[in-house]
Structure formats: C-alpha cells, structure tokens
N, CA, C and O atoms as a GROMACS GRO file, in nm:
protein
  336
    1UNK      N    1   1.290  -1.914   1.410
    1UNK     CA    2   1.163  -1.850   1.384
    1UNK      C    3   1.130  -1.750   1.495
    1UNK      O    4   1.091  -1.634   1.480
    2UNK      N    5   1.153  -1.815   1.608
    2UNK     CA    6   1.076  -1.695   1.721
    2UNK      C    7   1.240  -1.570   1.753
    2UNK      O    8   1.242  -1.482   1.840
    3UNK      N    9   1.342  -1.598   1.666
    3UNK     CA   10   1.461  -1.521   1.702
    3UNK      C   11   1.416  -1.431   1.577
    3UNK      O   12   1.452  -1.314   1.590
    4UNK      N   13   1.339  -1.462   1.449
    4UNK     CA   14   1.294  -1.348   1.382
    4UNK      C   15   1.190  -1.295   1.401
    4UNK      O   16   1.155  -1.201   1.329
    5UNK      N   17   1.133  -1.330   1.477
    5UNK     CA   18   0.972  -1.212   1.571
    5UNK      C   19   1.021  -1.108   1.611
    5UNK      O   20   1.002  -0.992   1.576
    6UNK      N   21   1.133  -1.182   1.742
    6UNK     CA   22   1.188  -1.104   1.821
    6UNK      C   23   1.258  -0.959   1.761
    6UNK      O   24   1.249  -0.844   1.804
    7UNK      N   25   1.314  -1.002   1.669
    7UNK     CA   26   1.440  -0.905   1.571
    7UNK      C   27   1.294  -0.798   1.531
    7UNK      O   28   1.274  -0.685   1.575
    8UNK      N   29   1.225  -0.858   1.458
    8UNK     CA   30   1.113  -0.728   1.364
    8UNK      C   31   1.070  -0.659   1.518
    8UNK      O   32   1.090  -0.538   1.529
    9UNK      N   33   1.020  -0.723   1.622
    9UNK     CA   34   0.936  -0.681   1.688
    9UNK      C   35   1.032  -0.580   1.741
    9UNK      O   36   0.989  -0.467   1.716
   10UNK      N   37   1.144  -0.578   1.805
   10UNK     CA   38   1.254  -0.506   1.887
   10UNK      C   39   1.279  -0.369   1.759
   10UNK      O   40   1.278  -0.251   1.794
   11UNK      N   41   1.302  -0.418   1.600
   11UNK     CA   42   1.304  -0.294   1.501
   11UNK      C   43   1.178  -0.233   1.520
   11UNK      O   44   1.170  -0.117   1.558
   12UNK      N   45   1.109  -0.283   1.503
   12UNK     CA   46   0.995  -0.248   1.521
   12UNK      C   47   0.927  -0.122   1.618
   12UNK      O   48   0.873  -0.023   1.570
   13UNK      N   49   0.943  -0.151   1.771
   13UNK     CA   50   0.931  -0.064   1.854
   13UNK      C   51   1.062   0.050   1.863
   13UNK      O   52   1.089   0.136   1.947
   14UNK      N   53   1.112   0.018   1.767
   14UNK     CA   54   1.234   0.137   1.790
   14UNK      C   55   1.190   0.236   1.734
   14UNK      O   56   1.241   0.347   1.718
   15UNK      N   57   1.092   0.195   1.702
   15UNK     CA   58   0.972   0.339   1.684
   15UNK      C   59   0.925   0.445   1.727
   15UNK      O   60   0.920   0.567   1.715
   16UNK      N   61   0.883   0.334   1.796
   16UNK     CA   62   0.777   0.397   1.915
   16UNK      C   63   0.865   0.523   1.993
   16UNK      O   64   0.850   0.642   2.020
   17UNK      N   65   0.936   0.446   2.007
   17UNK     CA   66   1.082   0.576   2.137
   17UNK      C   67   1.069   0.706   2.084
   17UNK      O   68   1.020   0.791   2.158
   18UNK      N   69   1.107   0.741   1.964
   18UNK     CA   70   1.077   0.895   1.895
   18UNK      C   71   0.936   0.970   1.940
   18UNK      O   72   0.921   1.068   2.013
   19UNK      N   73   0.850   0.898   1.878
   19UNK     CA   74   0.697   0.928   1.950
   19UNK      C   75   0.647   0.925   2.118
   19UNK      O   76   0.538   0.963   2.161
   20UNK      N   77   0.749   0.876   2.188
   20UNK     CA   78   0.698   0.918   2.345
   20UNK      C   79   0.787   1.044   2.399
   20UNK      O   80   0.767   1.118   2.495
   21UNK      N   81   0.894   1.041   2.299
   21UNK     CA   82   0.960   1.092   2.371
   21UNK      C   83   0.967   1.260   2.318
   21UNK      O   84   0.998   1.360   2.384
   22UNK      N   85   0.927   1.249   2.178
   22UNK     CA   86   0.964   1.421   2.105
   22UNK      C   87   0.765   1.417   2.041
   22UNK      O   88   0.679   1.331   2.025
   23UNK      N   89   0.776   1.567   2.023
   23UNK     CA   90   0.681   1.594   1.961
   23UNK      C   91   0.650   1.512   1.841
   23UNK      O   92   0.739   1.435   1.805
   24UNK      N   93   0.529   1.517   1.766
   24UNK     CA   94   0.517   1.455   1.661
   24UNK      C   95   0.557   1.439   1.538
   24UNK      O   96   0.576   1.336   1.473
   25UNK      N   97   0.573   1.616   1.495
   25UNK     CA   98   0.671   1.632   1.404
   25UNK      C   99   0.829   1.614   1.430
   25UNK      O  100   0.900   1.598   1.331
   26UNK      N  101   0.883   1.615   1.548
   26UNK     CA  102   1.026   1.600   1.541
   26UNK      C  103   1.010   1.450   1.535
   26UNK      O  104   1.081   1.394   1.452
   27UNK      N  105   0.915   1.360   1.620
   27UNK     CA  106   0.921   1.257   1.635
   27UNK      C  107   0.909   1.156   1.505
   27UNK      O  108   0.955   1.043   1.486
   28UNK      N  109   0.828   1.245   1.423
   28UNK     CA  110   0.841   1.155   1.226
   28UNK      C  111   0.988   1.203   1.170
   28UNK      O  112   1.064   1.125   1.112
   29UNK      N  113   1.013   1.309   1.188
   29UNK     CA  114   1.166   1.347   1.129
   29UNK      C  115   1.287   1.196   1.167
   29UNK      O  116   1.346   1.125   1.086
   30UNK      N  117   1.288   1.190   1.306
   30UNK     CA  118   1.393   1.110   1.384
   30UNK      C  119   1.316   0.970   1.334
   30UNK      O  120   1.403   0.885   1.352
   31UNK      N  121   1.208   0.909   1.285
   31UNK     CA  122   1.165   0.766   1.233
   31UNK      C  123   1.220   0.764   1.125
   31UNK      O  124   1.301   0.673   1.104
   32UNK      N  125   1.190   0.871   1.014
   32UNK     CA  126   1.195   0.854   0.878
   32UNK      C  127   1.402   0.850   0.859
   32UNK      O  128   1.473   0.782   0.786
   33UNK      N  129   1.429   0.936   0.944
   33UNK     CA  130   1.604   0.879   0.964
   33UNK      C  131   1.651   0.784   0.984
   33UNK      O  132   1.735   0.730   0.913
   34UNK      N  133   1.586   0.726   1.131
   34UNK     CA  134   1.628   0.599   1.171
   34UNK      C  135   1.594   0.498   1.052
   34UNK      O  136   1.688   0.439   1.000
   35UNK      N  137   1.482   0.481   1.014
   35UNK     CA  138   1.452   0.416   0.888
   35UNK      C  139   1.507   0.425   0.771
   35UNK      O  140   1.540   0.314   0.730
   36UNK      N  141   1.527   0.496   0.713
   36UNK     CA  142   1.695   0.536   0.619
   36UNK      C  143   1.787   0.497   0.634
   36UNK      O  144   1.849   0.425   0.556
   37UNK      N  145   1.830   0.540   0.758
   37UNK     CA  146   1.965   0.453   0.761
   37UNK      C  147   1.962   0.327   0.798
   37UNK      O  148   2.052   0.248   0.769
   38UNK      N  149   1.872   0.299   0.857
   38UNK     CA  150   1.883   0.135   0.863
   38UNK      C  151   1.884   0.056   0.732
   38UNK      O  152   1.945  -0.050   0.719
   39UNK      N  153   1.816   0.114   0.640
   39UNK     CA  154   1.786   0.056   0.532
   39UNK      C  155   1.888   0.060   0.435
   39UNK      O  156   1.897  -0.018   0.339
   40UNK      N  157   2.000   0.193   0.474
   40UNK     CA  158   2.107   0.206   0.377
   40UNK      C  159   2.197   0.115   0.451
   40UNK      O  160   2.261   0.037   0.381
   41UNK      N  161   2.209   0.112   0.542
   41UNK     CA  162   2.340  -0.016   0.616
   41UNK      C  163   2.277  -0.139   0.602
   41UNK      O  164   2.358  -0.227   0.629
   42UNK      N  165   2.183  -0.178   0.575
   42UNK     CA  166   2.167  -0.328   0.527
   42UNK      C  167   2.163  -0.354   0.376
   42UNK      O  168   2.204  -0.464   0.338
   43UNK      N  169   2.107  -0.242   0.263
   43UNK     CA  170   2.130  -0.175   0.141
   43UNK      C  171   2.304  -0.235   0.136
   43UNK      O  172   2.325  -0.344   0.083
   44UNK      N  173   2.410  -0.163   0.189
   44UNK     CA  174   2.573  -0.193   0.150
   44UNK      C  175   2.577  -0.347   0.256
   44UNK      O  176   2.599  -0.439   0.178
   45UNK      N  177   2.568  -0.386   0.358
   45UNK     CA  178   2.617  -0.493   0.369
   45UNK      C  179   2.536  -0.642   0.214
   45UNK      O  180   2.578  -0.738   0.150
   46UNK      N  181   2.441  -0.584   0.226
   46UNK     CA  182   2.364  -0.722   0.131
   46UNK      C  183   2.462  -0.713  -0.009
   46UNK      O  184   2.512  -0.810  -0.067
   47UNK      N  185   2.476  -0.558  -0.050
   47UNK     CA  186   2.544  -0.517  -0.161
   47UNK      C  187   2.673  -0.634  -0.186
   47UNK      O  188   2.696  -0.725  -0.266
   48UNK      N  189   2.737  -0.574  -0.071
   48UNK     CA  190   2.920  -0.617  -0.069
   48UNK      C  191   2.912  -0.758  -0.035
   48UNK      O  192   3.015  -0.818  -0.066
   49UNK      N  193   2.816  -0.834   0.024
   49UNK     CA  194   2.805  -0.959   0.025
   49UNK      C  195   2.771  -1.073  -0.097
   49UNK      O  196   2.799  -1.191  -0.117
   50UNK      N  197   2.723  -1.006  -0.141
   50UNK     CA  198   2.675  -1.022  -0.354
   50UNK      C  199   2.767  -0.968  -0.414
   50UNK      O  200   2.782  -1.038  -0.515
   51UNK      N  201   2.838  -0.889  -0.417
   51UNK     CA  202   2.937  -0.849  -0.486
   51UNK      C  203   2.912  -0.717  -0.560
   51UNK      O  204   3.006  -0.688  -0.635
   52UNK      N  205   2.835  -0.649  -0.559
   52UNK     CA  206   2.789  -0.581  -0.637
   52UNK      C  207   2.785  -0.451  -0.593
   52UNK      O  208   2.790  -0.459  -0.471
   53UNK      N  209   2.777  -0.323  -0.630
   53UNK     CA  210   2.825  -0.194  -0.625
   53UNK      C  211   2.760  -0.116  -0.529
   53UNK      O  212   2.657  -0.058  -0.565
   54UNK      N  213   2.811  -0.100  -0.377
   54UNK     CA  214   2.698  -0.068  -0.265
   54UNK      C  215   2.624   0.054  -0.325
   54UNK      O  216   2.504   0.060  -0.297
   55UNK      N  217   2.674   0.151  -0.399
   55UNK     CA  218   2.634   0.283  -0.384
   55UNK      C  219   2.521   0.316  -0.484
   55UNK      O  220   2.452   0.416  -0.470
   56UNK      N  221   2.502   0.219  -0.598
   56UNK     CA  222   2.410   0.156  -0.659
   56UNK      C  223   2.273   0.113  -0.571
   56UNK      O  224   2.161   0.163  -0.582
   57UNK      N  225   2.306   0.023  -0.496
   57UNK     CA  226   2.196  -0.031  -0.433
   57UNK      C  227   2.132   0.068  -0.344
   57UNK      O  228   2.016   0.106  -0.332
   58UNK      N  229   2.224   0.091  -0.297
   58UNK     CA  230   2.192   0.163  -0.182
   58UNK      C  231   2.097   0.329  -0.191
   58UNK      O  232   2.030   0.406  -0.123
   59UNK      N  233   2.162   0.306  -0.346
   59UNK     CA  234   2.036   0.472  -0.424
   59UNK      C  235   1.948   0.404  -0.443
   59UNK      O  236   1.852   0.440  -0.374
   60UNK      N  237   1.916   0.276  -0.533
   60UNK     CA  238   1.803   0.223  -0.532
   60UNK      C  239   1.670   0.213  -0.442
   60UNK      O  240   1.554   0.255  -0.448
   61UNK      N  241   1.755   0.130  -0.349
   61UNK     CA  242   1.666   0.111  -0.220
   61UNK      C  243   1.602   0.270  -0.117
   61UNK      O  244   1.499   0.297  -0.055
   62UNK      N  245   1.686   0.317  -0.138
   62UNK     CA  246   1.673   0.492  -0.086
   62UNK      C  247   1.534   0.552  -0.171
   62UNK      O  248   1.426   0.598  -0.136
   63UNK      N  249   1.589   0.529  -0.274
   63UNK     CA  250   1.507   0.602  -0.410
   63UNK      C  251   1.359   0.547  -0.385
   63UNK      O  252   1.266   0.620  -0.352
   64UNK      N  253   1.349   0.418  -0.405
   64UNK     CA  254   1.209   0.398  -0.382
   64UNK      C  255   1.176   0.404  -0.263
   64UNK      O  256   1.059   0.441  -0.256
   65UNK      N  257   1.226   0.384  -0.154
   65UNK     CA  258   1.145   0.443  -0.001
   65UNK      C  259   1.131   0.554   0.003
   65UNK      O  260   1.055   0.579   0.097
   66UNK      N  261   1.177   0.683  -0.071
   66UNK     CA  262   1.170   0.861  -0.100
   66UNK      C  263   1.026   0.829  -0.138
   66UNK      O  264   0.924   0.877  -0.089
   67UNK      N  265   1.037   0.741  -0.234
   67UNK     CA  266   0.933   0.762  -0.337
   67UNK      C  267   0.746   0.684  -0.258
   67UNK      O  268   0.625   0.691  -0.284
   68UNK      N  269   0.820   0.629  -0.177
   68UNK     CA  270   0.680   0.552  -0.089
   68UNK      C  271   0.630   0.659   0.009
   68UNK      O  272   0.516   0.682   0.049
   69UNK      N  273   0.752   0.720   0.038
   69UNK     CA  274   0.729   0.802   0.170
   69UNK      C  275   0.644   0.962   0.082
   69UNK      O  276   0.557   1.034   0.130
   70UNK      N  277   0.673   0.965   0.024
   70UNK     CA  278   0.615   1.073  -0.053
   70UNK      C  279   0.472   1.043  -0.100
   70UNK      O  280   0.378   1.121  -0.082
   71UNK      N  281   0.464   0.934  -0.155
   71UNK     CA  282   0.316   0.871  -0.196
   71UNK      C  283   0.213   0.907  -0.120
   71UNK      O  284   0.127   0.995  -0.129
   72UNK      N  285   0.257   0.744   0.031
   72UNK     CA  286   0.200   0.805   0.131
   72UNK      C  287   0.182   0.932   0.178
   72UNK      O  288   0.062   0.933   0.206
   73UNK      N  289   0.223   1.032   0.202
   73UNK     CA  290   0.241   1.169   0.293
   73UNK      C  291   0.101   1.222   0.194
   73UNK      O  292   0.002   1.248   0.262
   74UNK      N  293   0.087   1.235   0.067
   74UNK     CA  294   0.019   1.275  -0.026
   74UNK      C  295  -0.096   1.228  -0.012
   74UNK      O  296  -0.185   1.309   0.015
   75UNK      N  297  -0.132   1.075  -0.026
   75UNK     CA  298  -0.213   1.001  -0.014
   75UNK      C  299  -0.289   1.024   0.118
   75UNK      O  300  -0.405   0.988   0.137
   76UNK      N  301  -0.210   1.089   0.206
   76UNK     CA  302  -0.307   1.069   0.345
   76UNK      C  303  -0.349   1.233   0.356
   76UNK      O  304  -0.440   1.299   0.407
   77UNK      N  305  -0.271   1.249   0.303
   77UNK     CA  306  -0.326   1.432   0.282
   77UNK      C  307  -0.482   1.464   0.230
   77UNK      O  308  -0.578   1.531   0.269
   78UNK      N  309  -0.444   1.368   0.104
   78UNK     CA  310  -0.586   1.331  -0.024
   78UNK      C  311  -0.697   1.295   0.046
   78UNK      O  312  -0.808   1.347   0.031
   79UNK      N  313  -0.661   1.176   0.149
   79UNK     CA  314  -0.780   1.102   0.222
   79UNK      C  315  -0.818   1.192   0.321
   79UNK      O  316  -0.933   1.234   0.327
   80UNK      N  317  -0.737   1.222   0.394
   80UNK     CA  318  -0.775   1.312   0.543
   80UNK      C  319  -0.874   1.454   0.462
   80UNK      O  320  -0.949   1.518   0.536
   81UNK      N  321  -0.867   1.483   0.342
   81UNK     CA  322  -0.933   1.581   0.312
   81UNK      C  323  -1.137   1.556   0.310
   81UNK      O  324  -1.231   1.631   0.336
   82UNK      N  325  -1.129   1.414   0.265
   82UNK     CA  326  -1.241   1.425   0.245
   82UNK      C  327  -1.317   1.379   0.422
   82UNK      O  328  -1.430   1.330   0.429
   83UNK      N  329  -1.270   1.394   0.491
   83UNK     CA  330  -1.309   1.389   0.636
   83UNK      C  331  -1.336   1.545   0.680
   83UNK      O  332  -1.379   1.581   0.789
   84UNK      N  333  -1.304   1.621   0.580
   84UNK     CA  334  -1.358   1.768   0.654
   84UNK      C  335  -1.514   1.810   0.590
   84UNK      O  336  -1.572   1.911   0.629
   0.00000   0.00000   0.00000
C-alpha cells in the first residue's frame, strides 16, 4: 500500500519538473508527452500481457485521453471566459 503512494506520488511530481523548469507553454507541451507515452507503454505492456493486440489498445487508450485533453482545454477556455 504505502509502495503504491509512493509510485503515484513520484509519477506524479514528474510533473512538476517541466513547470519549474520551461516556460508554461513548453512546460504543458513536455507533460502532455510525458503523459502519452507513459500511457502508451503501459497501454502495450497490459496489452501483450492479456494477449491481445497492443496497437489496438494502445489507439484506444490514446484516443480517449486526445479526447479528454481536448474537452478539458475547451472547457476551461468556456469557463475562464465568463471571469472577464
């Protein structure tokens, strides 16, 4: 249990590093990557461990985080508007 805190918390701040270190916009570019690919290399290992067709999954799982990340970006666009 506290070896899976540790794990989210350590993914977790691997965040943060982009944001101290690059501007804001480079610094969301280099998250939304790191986050991709993390998600596509655990996407093919879970795949090939089930048996089942990495490149399949791995659009899947891609596909709907495109599709969250887009939501959001929109959604906060929508909201941040009515603050002017």
């Amino acid at each position: 249990m506290v070896s899976t805190f540790l794990t989210k918390f350590v993914f977790a701040m691997s965040f943060l590093v982009p944001i101290l270190l690059l501007s804001l916009s480079a610094a969301i570019i280099v998250s939304v990557t790191w986050g991709l690919s993390v998600l596509a290399v655990l996407s093919y290992l879970i795949a090939k461990n089930q048996g089942e067709r990495p490149w399949k999954v791995i659009g899947e799982h891609l596909g709907v985080a495109a599709l969250v990340i887009i939501i959001a970006h929109f959604l906060g666009d929508w909201i941040s508007s009515y603050g002017k």
